[in-house]
N, C-alpha and C positions, 0 to 999 in steps of 0.2 A: 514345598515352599521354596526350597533353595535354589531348583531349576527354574521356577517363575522370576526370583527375585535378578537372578542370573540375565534372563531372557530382559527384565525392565532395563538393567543395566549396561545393558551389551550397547555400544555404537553401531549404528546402524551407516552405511555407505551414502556416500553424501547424495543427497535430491534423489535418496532411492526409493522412497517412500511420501505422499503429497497429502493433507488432511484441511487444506484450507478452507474447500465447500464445508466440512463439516462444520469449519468456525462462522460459517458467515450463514450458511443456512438452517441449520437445527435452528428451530424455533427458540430453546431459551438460551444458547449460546451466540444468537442474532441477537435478541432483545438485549445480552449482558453487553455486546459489541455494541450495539445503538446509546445505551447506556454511557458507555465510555467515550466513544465518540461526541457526544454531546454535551460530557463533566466537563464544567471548568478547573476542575481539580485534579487530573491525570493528564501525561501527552500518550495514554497509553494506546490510543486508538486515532486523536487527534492533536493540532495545537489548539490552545486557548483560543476564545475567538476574538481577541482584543489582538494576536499573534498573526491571526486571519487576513483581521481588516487590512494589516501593515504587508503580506505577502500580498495580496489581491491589489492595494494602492504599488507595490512595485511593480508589479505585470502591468497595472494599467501609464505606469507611467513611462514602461517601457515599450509599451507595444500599441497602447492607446484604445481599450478593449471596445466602445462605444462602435457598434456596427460589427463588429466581428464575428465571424462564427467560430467558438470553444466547443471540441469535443471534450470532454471532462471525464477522462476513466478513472473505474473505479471512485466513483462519487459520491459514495456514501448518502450518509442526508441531505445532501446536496448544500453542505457548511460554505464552501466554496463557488459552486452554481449558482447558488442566490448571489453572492457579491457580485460575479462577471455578469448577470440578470441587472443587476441594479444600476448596473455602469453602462446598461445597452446593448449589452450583448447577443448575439443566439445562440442559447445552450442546450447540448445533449449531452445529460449525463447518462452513464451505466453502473451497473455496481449487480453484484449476483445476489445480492441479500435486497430478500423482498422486504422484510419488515424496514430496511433502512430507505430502501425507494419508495413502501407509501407513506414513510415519515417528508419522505424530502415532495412528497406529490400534494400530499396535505397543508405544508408550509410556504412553498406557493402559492396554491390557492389562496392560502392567508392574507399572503404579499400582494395577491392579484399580481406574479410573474408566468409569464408565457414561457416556461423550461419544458423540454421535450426530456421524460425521464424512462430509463428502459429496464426490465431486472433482465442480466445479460452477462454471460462470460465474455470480457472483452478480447480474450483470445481467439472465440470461437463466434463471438456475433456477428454479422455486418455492419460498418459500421459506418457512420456518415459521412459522404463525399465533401469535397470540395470547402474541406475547413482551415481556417487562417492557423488556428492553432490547435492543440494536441494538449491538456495536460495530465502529468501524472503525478501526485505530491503526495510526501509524505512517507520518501524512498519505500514507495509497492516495488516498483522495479527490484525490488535487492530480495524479494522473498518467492522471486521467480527462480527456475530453475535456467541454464542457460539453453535446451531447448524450447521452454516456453518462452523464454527471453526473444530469440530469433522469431518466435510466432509473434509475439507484439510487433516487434519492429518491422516486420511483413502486413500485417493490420496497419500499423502507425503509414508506413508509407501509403499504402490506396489510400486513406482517411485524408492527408491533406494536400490543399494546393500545392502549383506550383509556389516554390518560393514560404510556402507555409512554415512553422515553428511547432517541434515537438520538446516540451519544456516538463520535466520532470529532475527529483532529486535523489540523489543515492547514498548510501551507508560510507564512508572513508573506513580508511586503512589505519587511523587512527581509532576510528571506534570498535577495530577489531582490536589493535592492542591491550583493549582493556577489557575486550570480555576475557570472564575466567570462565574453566572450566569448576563448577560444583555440583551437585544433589543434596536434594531437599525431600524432605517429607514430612507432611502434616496431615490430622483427618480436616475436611474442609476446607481445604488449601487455597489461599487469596479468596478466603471472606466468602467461600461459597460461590463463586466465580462460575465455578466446571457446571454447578447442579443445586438443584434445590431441593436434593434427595442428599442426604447423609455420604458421606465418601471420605476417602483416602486419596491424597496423591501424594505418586513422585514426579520431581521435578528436575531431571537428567540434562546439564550443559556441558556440548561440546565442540570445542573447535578443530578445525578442517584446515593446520596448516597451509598446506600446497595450495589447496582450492580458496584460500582466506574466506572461508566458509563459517558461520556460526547455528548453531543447532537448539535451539529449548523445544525439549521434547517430555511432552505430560503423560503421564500414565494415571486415571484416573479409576479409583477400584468403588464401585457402585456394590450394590447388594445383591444387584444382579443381573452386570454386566459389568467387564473392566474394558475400557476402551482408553486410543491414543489420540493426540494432537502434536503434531512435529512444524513447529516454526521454524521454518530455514530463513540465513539473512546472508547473500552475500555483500561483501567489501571491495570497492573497489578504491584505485588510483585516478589522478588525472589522466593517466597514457593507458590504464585500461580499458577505462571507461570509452577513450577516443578509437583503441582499438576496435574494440567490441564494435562500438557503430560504425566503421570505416568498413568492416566487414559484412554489412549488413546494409549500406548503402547509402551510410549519412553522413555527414560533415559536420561536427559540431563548430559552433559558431562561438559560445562564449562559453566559460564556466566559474561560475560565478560561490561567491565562499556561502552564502543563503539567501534565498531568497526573503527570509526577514531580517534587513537591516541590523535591527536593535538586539537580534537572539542569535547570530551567529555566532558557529562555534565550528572547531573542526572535526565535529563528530560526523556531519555533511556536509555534501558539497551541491551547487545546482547547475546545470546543465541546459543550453537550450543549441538546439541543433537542427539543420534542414536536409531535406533529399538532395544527394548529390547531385547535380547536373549534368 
Protein backbone atom coordinates (compact mmCIF):
# COMPACT_ATOMS: atom_id res chain seq x y z
CA UNK A 1 0.00 0.00 0.00
CA UNK A 2 2.65 2.47 0.75
CA UNK A 3 4.59 1.91 -2.61
CA UNK A 4 1.05 2.62 -4.42
CA UNK A 5 0.27 5.37 -2.46
CA UNK A 6 3.81 6.60 -3.09
CA UNK A 7 3.65 5.98 -6.92
CA UNK A 8 -0.30 8.34 -6.77
CA UNK A 9 1.70 10.90 -5.37
CA UNK A 10 4.81 11.30 -7.10
CA UNK A 11 4.88 14.33 -9.73
CA UNK A 12 4.88 13.19 -12.83
CA UNK A 13 7.18 15.43 -15.66
CA UNK A 14 5.31 17.90 -17.20
CA UNK A 15 2.99 16.88 -20.65
CA UNK A 16 4.72 13.65 -19.94
CA UNK A 17 1.78 11.82 -19.92
CA UNK A 18 -1.72 12.85 -22.12
CA UNK A 19 -5.40 11.25 -20.83
CA UNK A 20 -7.67 13.71 -22.60
CA UNK A 21 -9.28 11.03 -25.35
CA UNK A 22 -10.05 9.24 -22.35
CA UNK A 23 -12.16 12.36 -21.02
CA UNK A 24 -13.94 13.12 -24.03
CA UNK A 25 -14.58 9.58 -25.35
CA UNK A 26 -15.36 6.74 -22.77
CA UNK A 27 -18.80 6.72 -22.91
CA UNK A 28 -19.80 7.80 -19.31
CA UNK A 29 -17.20 10.24 -18.84
CA UNK A 30 -18.43 11.82 -22.36
CA UNK A 31 -21.94 11.87 -21.33
CA UNK A 32 -20.69 13.50 -17.56
CA UNK A 33 -18.66 16.05 -20.03
CA UNK A 34 -21.98 16.70 -22.32
CA UNK A 35 -23.59 17.13 -19.04
CA UNK A 36 -21.41 19.97 -17.95
CA UNK A 37 -21.08 21.49 -20.87
CA UNK A 38 -24.71 22.12 -21.11
CA UNK A 39 -25.31 23.00 -16.98
CA UNK A 40 -26.10 26.38 -16.57
CA UNK A 41 -24.81 25.94 -13.14
CA UNK A 42 -20.95 25.14 -13.78
CA UNK A 43 -18.32 26.89 -16.17
CA UNK A 44 -16.79 23.55 -15.69
CA UNK A 45 -16.88 22.46 -19.27
CA UNK A 46 -18.52 25.62 -20.48
CA UNK A 47 -19.77 29.43 -20.11
CA UNK A 48 -23.42 29.90 -19.18
CA UNK A 49 -25.35 30.45 -22.42
CA UNK A 50 -26.68 33.94 -21.52
CA UNK A 51 -22.29 34.40 -21.31
CA UNK A 52 -22.47 32.75 -24.98
CA UNK A 53 -24.92 34.89 -26.52
CA UNK A 54 -22.64 38.14 -25.35
CA UNK A 55 -19.10 36.37 -26.75
CA UNK A 56 -20.83 35.34 -30.20
CA UNK A 57 -22.77 39.24 -30.36
CA UNK A 58 -18.82 40.46 -29.95
CA UNK A 59 -17.28 38.27 -32.72
CA UNK A 60 -20.17 39.20 -34.66
CA UNK A 61 -19.76 42.71 -34.12
CA UNK A 62 -16.53 42.50 -34.81
CA UNK A 63 -15.99 40.71 -37.71
CA UNK A 64 -19.73 40.64 -38.95
CA UNK A 65 -20.19 36.60 -39.01
CA UNK A 66 -23.38 36.66 -41.65
CA UNK A 67 -21.62 34.87 -44.83
CA UNK A 68 -18.64 33.80 -43.31
CA UNK A 69 -17.11 30.53 -43.11
CA UNK A 70 -16.08 29.51 -39.02
CA UNK A 71 -14.07 26.61 -38.54
CA UNK A 72 -15.14 25.89 -34.94
CA UNK A 73 -12.61 23.58 -33.14
CA UNK A 74 -13.22 21.53 -30.67
CA UNK A 75 -17.03 22.33 -30.67
CA UNK A 76 -18.57 20.51 -28.54
CA UNK A 77 -22.41 20.48 -28.69
CA UNK A 78 -22.05 22.90 -30.96
CA UNK A 79 -23.21 25.70 -27.92
CA UNK A 80 -21.29 28.11 -30.11
CA UNK A 81 -22.00 26.68 -33.93
CA UNK A 82 -25.66 27.26 -33.51
CA UNK A 83 -25.01 31.14 -32.59
CA UNK A 84 -22.48 31.87 -35.71
CA UNK A 85 -25.41 29.41 -37.79
CA UNK A 86 -28.02 31.81 -36.63
CA UNK A 87 -26.17 34.94 -37.67
CA UNK A 88 -25.41 33.25 -41.20
CA UNK A 89 -22.79 31.83 -41.16
CA UNK A 90 -20.98 28.51 -42.54
CA UNK A 91 -19.94 26.24 -39.85
CA UNK A 92 -17.70 23.32 -39.45
CA UNK A 93 -17.46 22.21 -36.20
CA UNK A 94 -15.04 19.25 -34.83
CA UNK A 95 -14.72 17.93 -31.44
CA UNK A 96 -13.54 13.96 -30.74
CA UNK A 97 -16.43 13.23 -28.53
CA UNK A 98 -19.09 11.51 -30.35
CA UNK A 99 -21.76 11.62 -27.97
CA UNK A 100 -21.15 15.71 -27.91
CA UNK A 101 -21.40 15.80 -32.04
CA UNK A 102 -24.60 13.75 -32.06
CA UNK A 103 -25.90 16.09 -29.48
CA UNK A 104 -24.85 19.16 -31.48
CA UNK A 105 -26.21 17.02 -34.97
CA UNK A 106 -29.54 16.44 -33.23
CA UNK A 107 -30.04 20.23 -32.16
CA UNK A 108 -29.72 21.42 -35.50
CA UNK A 109 -31.72 19.47 -37.04
CA UNK A 110 -34.11 20.89 -34.39
CA UNK A 111 -33.14 24.51 -35.39
CA UNK A 112 -33.44 23.41 -39.14
CA UNK A 113 -29.46 24.84 -39.33
CA UNK A 114 -27.26 23.59 -42.06
CA UNK A 115 -23.78 22.92 -39.66
CA UNK A 116 -21.32 20.68 -41.12
CA UNK A 117 -20.37 18.61 -37.87
CA UNK A 118 -17.34 16.06 -37.77
CA UNK A 119 -16.17 13.65 -34.63
CA UNK A 120 -12.35 14.39 -35.39
CA UNK A 121 -9.08 15.18 -33.55
CA UNK A 122 -8.47 18.64 -34.74
CA UNK A 123 -4.90 17.99 -34.67
CA UNK A 124 -4.95 15.12 -36.71
CA UNK A 125 -7.95 15.71 -39.14
CA UNK A 126 -8.09 17.67 -42.31
CA UNK A 127 -9.51 20.32 -41.89
CA UNK A 128 -11.62 22.95 -43.94
CA UNK A 129 -10.02 25.07 -46.60
CA UNK A 130 -10.48 28.46 -47.24
CA UNK A 131 -12.11 29.82 -43.91
CA UNK A 132 -12.46 33.53 -42.88
CA UNK A 133 -12.09 32.38 -39.35
CA UNK A 134 -10.65 29.85 -37.01
CA UNK A 135 -12.13 29.58 -33.43
CA UNK A 136 -10.97 28.04 -30.45
CA UNK A 137 -12.74 29.20 -26.94
CA UNK A 138 -12.77 28.47 -23.91
CA UNK A 139 -8.71 28.44 -23.50
CA UNK A 140 -8.54 24.42 -25.12
CA UNK A 141 -5.40 25.93 -26.38
CA UNK A 142 -3.69 25.88 -22.72
CA UNK A 143 -4.37 22.05 -22.22
CA UNK A 144 -2.30 21.44 -25.24
CA UNK A 145 1.09 20.49 -24.87
CA UNK A 146 3.58 22.68 -26.70
CA UNK A 147 4.26 20.07 -29.23
CA UNK A 148 0.59 19.61 -30.07
CA UNK A 149 0.38 23.23 -29.65
CA UNK A 150 2.91 23.69 -33.02
CA UNK A 151 0.61 20.87 -34.64
CA UNK A 152 -2.61 23.11 -34.29
CA UNK A 153 -1.08 26.19 -35.45
CA UNK A 154 0.18 24.09 -38.56
CA UNK A 155 -3.53 22.91 -39.05
CA UNK A 156 -4.91 26.51 -38.05
CA UNK A 157 -2.57 28.01 -40.96
CA UNK A 158 -3.67 25.48 -44.23
CA UNK A 159 -7.46 25.99 -42.49
CA UNK A 160 -7.53 29.68 -43.40
CA UNK A 161 -7.76 32.32 -45.93
CA UNK A 162 -5.54 34.72 -46.93
CA UNK A 163 -6.04 37.46 -44.53
CA UNK A 164 -8.32 35.02 -42.42
CA UNK A 165 -8.52 35.22 -38.36
CA UNK A 166 -7.60 32.59 -35.95
CA UNK A 167 -9.46 33.89 -32.58
CA UNK A 168 -9.11 31.67 -29.58
CA UNK A 169 -8.52 32.46 -25.67
CA UNK A 170 -5.87 31.36 -23.12
CA UNK A 171 -5.21 30.78 -19.26
CA UNK A 172 -3.13 34.28 -17.79
CA UNK A 173 -0.30 34.27 -15.63
CA UNK A 174 -2.44 35.61 -13.25
CA UNK A 175 -4.65 32.45 -12.99
CA UNK A 176 -1.57 30.57 -12.45
CA UNK A 177 -0.64 32.63 -9.39
CA UNK A 178 -3.50 31.35 -7.77
CA UNK A 179 -3.50 27.78 -8.41
CA UNK A 180 -2.22 26.04 -5.29
CA UNK A 181 -0.59 23.10 -4.98
CA UNK A 182 -3.04 20.38 -2.65
CA UNK A 183 -4.56 16.55 -2.43
CA UNK A 184 -7.76 15.44 -2.05
CA UNK A 185 -9.31 12.25 -1.29
CA UNK A 186 -12.85 11.03 -1.08
CA UNK A 187 -14.77 7.67 -1.96
CA UNK A 188 -17.08 9.06 -4.87
CA UNK A 189 -15.16 12.15 -5.53
CA UNK A 190 -17.20 15.28 -7.26
CA UNK A 191 -20.63 13.67 -6.78
CA UNK A 192 -19.78 10.49 -8.83
CA UNK A 193 -18.21 12.43 -11.68
CA UNK A 194 -15.35 9.60 -12.43
CA UNK A 195 -18.11 6.50 -12.36
CA UNK A 196 -21.19 5.13 -11.64
CA UNK A 197 -19.49 2.25 -10.10
CA UNK A 198 -18.37 2.81 -6.28
CA UNK A 199 -14.69 4.40 -6.01
CA UNK A 200 -12.19 6.21 -4.39
CA UNK A 201 -10.18 9.14 -5.67
CA UNK A 202 -7.14 11.13 -5.18
CA UNK A 203 -7.07 14.31 -6.47
CA UNK A 204 -3.17 15.39 -6.83
CA UNK A 205 -2.39 19.50 -7.75
CA UNK A 206 0.70 20.50 -9.14
CA UNK A 207 2.47 23.45 -10.35
CA UNK A 208 5.35 23.51 -12.99
CA UNK A 209 7.10 26.78 -11.94
CA UNK A 210 9.58 27.25 -14.93
CA UNK A 211 6.97 25.79 -17.46
CA UNK A 212 4.15 28.05 -15.62
CA UNK A 213 2.36 24.76 -16.03
CA UNK A 214 -0.56 23.59 -13.76
CA UNK A 215 -1.40 19.73 -13.34
CA UNK A 216 -4.86 18.15 -11.71
CA UNK A 217 -4.13 14.76 -11.84
CA UNK A 218 -7.06 12.00 -10.71
CA UNK A 219 -6.39 8.71 -9.54
CA UNK A 220 -9.47 6.92 -9.47
CA UNK A 221 -9.56 3.29 -7.58
CA UNK A 222 -12.56 1.13 -9.05
CA UNK A 223 -13.05 -2.43 -7.57
CA UNK A 224 -11.50 -3.40 -10.31
CA UNK A 225 -9.45 -1.38 -12.08
CA UNK A 226 -7.57 1.85 -10.80
CA UNK A 227 -6.94 4.24 -13.52
CA UNK A 228 -5.70 8.04 -14.29
CA UNK A 229 -6.80 11.45 -15.68
CA UNK A 230 -3.99 14.21 -15.89
CA UNK A 231 -5.37 17.80 -16.88
CA UNK A 232 -2.60 19.81 -17.90
CA UNK A 233 -3.22 23.98 -18.27
CA UNK A 234 -0.70 25.96 -19.51
CA UNK A 235 -0.34 29.98 -18.59
CA UNK A 236 0.66 32.29 -20.61
CA UNK A 237 1.77 36.23 -20.85
CA UNK A 238 0.95 38.82 -23.43
CA UNK A 239 4.65 38.47 -24.97
CA UNK A 240 4.33 34.67 -24.64
CA UNK A 241 1.57 34.17 -26.21
CA UNK A 242 2.92 36.59 -29.22
CA UNK A 243 6.08 34.63 -29.07
CA UNK A 244 4.68 31.29 -29.32
CA UNK A 245 2.82 32.48 -32.63
CA UNK A 246 5.57 34.62 -34.24
CA UNK A 247 7.30 31.20 -34.19
CA UNK A 248 5.00 29.45 -35.72
CA UNK A 249 3.95 31.99 -38.36
CA UNK A 250 1.52 34.34 -37.11
CA UNK A 251 1.12 37.83 -36.22
CA UNK A 252 -1.27 38.55 -33.62
CA UNK A 253 -3.38 41.43 -34.34
CA UNK A 254 -5.26 42.23 -31.22
CA UNK A 255 -5.48 40.91 -27.57
CA UNK A 256 -8.03 41.59 -26.12
CA UNK A 257 -9.02 41.27 -21.89
CA UNK A 258 -12.43 38.85 -22.87
CA UNK A 259 -14.04 38.20 -25.11
CA UNK A 260 -17.35 38.57 -22.92
CA UNK A 261 -17.66 42.10 -22.26
CA UNK A 262 -19.57 41.98 -18.95
CA UNK A 263 -17.45 38.70 -17.40
CA UNK A 264 -13.98 39.85 -17.89
CA UNK A 265 -11.55 39.12 -15.61
CA UNK A 266 -7.80 38.59 -15.57
CA UNK A 267 -7.98 35.05 -15.24
CA UNK A 268 -8.07 35.26 -19.45
CA UNK A 269 -7.06 36.85 -22.01
CA UNK A 270 -8.33 36.63 -25.89
CA UNK A 271 -6.43 36.73 -28.80
CA UNK A 272 -7.11 37.03 -32.50
CA UNK A 273 -4.18 36.72 -34.91
CA UNK A 274 -3.61 36.11 -38.81
CA UNK A 275 -0.91 34.32 -41.04
CA UNK A 276 1.99 36.32 -41.45
CA UNK A 277 2.64 37.57 -44.98
Amino acid sequence: MFKELTQIHQKPEVFSVYTTDKLWTEPYLANQMLKAHLSQDTPMASRPMIAIDRVVAWLDAKFGLNGKSICDLGCGPGLYAEKYAQLGAKVHGLDFSDSSIQYAKGSASKHQLDIIYEVANYLEASLPSDQDLVTLIYCDLCALSPTQRQKLYSQVRECLKPNGRFIFDVSSIEAFDTFAEHCSFAPNYMHRFWSNNKYYAFHNAFRYEDDRVSLDHYTIIEDYRTWHIYNWMQYFTHESIRAELADSGFEVIEIVNGFDTEESNSSSFGVIAKVKS
